[in-house]
C-alpha positions as CSV (number, residue, x, y, z in Angstrom):
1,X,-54.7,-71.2,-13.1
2,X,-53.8,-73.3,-9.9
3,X,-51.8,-71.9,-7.0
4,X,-49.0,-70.0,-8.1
5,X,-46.3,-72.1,-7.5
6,X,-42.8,-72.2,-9.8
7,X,-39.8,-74.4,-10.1
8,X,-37.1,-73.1,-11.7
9,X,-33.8,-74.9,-12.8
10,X,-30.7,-73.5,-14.1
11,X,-27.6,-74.5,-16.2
12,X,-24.9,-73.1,-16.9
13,X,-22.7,-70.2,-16.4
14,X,-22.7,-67.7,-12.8
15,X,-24.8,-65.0,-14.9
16,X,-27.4,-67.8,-15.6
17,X,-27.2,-68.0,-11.9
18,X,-27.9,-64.2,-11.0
19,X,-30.3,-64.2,-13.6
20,X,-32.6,-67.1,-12.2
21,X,-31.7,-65.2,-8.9
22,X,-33.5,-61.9,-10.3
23,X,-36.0,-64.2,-12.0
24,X,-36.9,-65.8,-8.8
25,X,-37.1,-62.2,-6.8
26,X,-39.4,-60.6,-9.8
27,X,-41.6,-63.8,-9.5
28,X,-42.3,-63.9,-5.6
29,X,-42.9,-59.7,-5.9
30,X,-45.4,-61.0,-8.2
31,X,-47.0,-63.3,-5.5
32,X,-45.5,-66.3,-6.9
33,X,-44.2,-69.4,-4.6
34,X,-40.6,-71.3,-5.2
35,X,-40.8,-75.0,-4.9
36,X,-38.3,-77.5,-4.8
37,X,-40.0,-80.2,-6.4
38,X,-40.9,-79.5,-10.4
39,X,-44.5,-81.9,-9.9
40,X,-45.2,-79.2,-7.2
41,X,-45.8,-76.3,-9.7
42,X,-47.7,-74.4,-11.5
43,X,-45.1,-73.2,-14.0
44,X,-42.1,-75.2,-14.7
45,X,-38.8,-72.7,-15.5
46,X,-35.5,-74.2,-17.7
47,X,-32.9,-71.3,-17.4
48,X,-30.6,-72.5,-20.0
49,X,-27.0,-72.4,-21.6
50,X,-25.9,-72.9,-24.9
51,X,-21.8,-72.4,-24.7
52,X,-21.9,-76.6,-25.0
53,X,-23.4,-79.3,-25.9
54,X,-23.7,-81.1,-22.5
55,X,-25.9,-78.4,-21.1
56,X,-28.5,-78.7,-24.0
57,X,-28.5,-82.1,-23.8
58,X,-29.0,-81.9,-20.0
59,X,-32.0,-79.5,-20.6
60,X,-33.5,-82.0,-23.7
61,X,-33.6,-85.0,-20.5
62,X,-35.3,-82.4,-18.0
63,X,-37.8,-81.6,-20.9
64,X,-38.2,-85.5,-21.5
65,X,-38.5,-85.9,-17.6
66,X,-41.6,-83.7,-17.1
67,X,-43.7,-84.3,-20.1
68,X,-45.7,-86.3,-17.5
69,X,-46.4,-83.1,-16.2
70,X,-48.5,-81.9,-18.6
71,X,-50.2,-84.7,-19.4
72,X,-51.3,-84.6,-15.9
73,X,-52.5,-81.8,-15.7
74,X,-52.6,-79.3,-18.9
75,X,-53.2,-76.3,-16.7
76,X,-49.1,-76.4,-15.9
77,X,-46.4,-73.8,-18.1
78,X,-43.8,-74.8,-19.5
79,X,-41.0,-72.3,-20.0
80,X,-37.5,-72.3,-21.6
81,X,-35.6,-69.2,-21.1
82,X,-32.2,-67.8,-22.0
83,X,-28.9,-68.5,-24.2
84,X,-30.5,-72.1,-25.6
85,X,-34.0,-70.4,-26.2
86,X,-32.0,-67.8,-27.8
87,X,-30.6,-70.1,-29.9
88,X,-33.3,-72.6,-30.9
89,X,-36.0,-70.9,-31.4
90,X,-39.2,-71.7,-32.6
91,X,-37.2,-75.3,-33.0
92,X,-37.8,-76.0,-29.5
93,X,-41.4,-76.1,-30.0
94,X,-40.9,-78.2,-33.6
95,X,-38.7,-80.4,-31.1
96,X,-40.9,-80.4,-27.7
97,X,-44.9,-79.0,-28.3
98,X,-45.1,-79.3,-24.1
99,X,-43.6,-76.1,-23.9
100,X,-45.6,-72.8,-23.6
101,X,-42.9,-70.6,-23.9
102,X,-39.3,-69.9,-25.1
103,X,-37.8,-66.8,-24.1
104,X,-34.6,-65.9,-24.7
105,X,-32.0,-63.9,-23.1
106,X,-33.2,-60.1,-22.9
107,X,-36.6,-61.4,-22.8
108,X,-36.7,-63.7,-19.5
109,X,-38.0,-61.1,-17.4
110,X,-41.3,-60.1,-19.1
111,X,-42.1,-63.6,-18.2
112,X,-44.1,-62.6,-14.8
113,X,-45.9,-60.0,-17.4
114,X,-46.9,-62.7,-20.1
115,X,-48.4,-65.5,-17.3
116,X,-50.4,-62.8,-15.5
117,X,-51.5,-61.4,-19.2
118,X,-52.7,-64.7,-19.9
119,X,-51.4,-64.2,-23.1
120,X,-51.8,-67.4,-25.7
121,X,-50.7,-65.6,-28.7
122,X,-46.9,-65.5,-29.2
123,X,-45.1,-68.2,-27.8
124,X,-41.7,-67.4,-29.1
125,X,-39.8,-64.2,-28.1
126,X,-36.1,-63.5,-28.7
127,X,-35.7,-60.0,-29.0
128,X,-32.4,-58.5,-29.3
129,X,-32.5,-55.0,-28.0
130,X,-30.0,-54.1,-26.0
131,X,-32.2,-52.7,-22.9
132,X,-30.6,-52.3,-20.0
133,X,-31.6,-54.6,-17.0
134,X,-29.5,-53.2,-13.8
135,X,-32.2,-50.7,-12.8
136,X,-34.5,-54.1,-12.7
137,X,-31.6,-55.4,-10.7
138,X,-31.3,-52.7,-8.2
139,X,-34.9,-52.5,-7.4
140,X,-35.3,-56.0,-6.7
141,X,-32.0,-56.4,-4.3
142,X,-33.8,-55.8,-1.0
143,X,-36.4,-58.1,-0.9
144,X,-34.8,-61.2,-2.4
145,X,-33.8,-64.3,-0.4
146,X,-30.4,-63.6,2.1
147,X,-27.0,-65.0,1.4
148,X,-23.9,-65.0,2.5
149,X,-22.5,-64.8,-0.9
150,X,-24.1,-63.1,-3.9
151,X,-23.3,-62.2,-7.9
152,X,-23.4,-58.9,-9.2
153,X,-23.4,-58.3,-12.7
154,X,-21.8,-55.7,-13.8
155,X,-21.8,-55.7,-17.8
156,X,-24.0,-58.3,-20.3
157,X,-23.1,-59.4,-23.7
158,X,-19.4,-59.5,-25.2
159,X,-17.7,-57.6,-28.2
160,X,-14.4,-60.3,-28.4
161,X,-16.0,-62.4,-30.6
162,X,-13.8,-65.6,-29.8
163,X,-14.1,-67.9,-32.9
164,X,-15.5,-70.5,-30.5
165,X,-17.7,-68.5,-28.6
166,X,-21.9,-67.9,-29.1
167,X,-22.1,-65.5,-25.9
168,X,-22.1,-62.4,-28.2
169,X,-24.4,-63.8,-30.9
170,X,-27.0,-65.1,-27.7
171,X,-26.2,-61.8,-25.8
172,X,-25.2,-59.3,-27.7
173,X,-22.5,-56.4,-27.7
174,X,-21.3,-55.7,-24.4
175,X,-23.5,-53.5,-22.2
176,X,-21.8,-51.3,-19.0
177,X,-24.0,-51.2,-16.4
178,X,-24.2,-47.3,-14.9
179,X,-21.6,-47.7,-11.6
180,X,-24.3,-46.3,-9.2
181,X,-26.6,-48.7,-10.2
182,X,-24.3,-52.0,-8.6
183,X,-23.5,-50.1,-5.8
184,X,-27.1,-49.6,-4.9
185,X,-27.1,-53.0,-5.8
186,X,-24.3,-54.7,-3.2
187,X,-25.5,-51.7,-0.9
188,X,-28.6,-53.4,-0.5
189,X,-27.1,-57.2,-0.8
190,X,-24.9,-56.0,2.5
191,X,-27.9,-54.7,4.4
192,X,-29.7,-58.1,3.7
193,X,-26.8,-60.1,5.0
194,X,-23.8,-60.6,2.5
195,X,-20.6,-60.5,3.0
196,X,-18.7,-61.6,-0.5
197,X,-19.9,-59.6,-3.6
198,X,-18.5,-61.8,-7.3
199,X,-18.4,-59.3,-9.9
200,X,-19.5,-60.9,-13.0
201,X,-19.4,-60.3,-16.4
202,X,-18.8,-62.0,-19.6
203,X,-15.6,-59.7,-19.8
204,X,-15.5,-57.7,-16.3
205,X,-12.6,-56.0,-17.1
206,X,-13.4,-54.2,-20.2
207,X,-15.9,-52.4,-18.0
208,X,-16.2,-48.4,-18.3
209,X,-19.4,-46.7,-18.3
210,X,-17.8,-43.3,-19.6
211,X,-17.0,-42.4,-16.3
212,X,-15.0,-44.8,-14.4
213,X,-13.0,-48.2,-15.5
214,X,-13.0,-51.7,-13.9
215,X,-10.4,-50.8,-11.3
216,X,-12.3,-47.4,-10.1
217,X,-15.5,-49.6,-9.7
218,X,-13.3,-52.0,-7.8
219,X,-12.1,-49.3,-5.3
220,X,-15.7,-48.3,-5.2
221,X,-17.1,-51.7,-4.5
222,X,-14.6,-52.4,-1.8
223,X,-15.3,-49.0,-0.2
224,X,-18.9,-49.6,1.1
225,X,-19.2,-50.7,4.6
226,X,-20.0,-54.5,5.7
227,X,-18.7,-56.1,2.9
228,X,-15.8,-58.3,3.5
229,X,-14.7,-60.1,0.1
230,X,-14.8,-59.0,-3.0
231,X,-14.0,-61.6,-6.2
232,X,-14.8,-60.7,-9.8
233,X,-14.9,-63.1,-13.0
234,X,-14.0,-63.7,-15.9
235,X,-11.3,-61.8,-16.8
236,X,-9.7,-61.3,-20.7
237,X,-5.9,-61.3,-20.6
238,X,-5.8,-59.0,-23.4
239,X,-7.6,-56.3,-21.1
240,X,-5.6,-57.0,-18.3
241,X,-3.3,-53.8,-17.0
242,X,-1.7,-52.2,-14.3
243,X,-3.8,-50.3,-12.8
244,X,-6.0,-53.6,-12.0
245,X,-3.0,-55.0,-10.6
246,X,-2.4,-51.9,-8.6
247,X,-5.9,-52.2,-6.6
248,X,-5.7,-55.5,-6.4
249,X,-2.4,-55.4,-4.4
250,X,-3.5,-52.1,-2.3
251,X,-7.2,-53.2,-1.7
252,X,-8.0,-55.6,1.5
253,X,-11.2,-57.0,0.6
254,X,-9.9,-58.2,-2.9
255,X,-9.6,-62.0,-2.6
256,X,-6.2,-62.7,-4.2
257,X,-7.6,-64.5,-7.1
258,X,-7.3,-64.3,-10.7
259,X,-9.5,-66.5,-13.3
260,X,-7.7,-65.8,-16.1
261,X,-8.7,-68.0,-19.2
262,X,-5.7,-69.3,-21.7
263,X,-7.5,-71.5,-23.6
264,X,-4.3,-72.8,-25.2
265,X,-0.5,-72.4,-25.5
266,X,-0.2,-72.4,-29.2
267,X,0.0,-68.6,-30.8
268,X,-1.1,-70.5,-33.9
269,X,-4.2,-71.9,-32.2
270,X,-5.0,-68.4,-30.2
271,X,-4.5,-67.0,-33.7
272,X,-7.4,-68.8,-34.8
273,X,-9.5,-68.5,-31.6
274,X,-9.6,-64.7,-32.0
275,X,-8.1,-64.3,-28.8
276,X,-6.1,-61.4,-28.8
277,X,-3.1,-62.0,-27.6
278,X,-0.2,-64.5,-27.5
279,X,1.3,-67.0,-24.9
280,X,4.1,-64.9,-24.1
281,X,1.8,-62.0,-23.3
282,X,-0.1,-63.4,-21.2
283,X,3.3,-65.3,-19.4
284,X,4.6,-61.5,-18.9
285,X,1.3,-60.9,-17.2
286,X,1.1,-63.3,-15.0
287,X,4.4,-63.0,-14.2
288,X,4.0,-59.5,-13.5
289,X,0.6,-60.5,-11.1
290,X,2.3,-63.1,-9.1
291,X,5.1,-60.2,-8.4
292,X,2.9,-57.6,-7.3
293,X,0.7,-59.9,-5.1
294,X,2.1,-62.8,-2.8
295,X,0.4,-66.0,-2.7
296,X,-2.3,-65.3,-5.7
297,X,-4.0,-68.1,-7.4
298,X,-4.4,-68.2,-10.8
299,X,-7.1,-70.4,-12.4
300,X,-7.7,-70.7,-16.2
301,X,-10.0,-72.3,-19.2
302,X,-8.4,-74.4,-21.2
303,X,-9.5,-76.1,-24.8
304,X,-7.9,-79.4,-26.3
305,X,-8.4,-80.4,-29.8
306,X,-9.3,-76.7,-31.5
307,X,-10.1,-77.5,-35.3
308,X,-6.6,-77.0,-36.9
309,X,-4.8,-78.3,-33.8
310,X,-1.5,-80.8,-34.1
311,X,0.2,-82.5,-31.7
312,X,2.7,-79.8,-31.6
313,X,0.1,-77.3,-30.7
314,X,-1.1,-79.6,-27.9
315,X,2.4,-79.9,-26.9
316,X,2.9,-76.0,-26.3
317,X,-0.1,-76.2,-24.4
318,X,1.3,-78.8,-21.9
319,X,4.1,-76.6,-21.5
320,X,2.8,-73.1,-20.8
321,X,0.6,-74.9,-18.2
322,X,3.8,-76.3,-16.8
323,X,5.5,-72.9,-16.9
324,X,2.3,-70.7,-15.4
325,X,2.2,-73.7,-12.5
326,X,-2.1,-73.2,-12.4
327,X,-3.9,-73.6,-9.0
328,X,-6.4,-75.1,-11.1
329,X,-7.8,-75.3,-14.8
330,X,-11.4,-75.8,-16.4
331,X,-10.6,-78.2,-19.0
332,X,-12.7,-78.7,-22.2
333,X,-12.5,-81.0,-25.3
């Protein structure tokens, strides 16, 4: 093979982002390059999402775009990795026969392993198994590029089950990373320079490990010297309590911030999302937020035009986003 030189670009969600961070730190321990330009490398990386449409049709140009590539020179990889591998399949190569490989989610970091290997064989892998990737995580944290800023995540997978929602299907069940493990982990981000950790999860606050919850890793987190802001996201209403309100209103570091997705203001319409819990919960608990900490923003996810919906629906939507007053809202049709 020529010069080992990637490019890797990513779509989708923050974890998408940490993982093409860890991605990036595994392939350069591995003597690998970055480039910034995809006709520069050697092997071509598509980190990928699959929560909507737009970002697979994105990743179907970028495929289009560097056919060229190959043609080129056939010595250059091809790689698709994570939820839309996950996803697709063996379709991808029906779809595209440029790419080499399609890994999906818990299989995106044996790619260093399968390039060196030289391996030809199996160009498909989407293994499901549950293995646990913060020790990974923590051993690559200190030799990674610096930034100010940094995601740590703290679980994978999800066990909601939203009736919209492919995470746990392309992820799995929720996982709980050991809390020893991210500490290592920001300990070694704050050495290397950063200053504001993001907690991220597809659920961060149904985190326990079986020895502490969300709100003792919180305390923890903030604890270790050097770091200066701490945010975390997303958040579940349904999982939402107290005692997460209580450190977020004693601890300093805590950005006074809450992402807290409501996704509509029709019980009817949450009914049939799966989500839990009903507008006038989650009212009462943003109500109860906004009184224990002065001047926090609230932002939220919001869908229009769920399968079922009526106007009425849409209607009660319009007014618990009136009522809640939002900071700011991800929209989605």
């Amino acid at each position: 093979m020529e010069a080992k030189r990637f490019y890797i670009r990513t779509f989708g969600c923050q974890m998408n982002e940490y993982d093409s961070r860890l991605l990036t730190d595994l392939l350069i321990s591995s003597g690998w390059t970055p480039v910034d330009k995809s006709e520069e490398a050697s092997l071509v990386l598509f980190n990928t999402c699959s929560v909507r449409q737009k970002a697979e049709t994105r990743v179907y140009g970028h495929l289009s775009g560097v056919a060229h590539l190959k043609r080129l020179n056939p010595e250059v990889r091809i790689a698709v990795v994570g939820c839309m591998a996950q996803r697709l399949g063996e379709e991808l190569l029906r779809r595209f026969p440029l790419v080499d490989l399609v890994l999906g989610t818990e299989e995106i970091f044996s790619l260093p392993e399968i390039i060196e290997s030289g391996d030809s064989g199996e160009r498909v892998k989407l293994r499901l198994s549950g293995r646990d990737f913060g020790d990974l995580a923590t051993k690559l944290a200190p030799f990674g590029a610096k930034a100010l800023a940094s995601f740590v995540a703290i679980t994978r997978g999800c066990d909601n089950f939203c009736s919209y929602c492919i995470v746990p299907y392309l992820r799995g069940p929720l996982r709980c990373r050991p809390h020893p493990q991210i500490l290592e982990e920001v300990e070694a981000l704050v050495t290397r320079g950063t200053k504001q950790i993001t907690l991220i999860g597809q659920n961060v606050n149904s985190y326990s490990d079986g020895e502490i919850d969300f709100p003792d890793l919180l305390e923890r987190v903030c604890s270790l010297p050097g770091l200066e802001r701490v945010r975390f996201t997303t958040s579940h209403p349904k999982d939402l309590g107290e005692k997460l309100l209580e450190k977020m209103a004693d601890l300093p570091q805590l950005c006074e911030h809450l992402h807290l997705p409501l996704q509509s203001g029709s019980n009817q319409i949450l009914g049939r999302m799966n989500r839990n819990y009903t507008v006038e919960e989650y009212v009462q608990k943003v109500e109860g937020a906004r009184g224990r900490i002065p001047g926090l923003g609230i932002t939220t996810d919001l869908i229009v035009g769920f399968p079922g919906e009526r106007e009425t629906d849409f209607a009660r939507t319009l007014e618990a986003v009136e009522r809640v007053g939002f900071d700011a809202s991800f929209t989605f049709r």
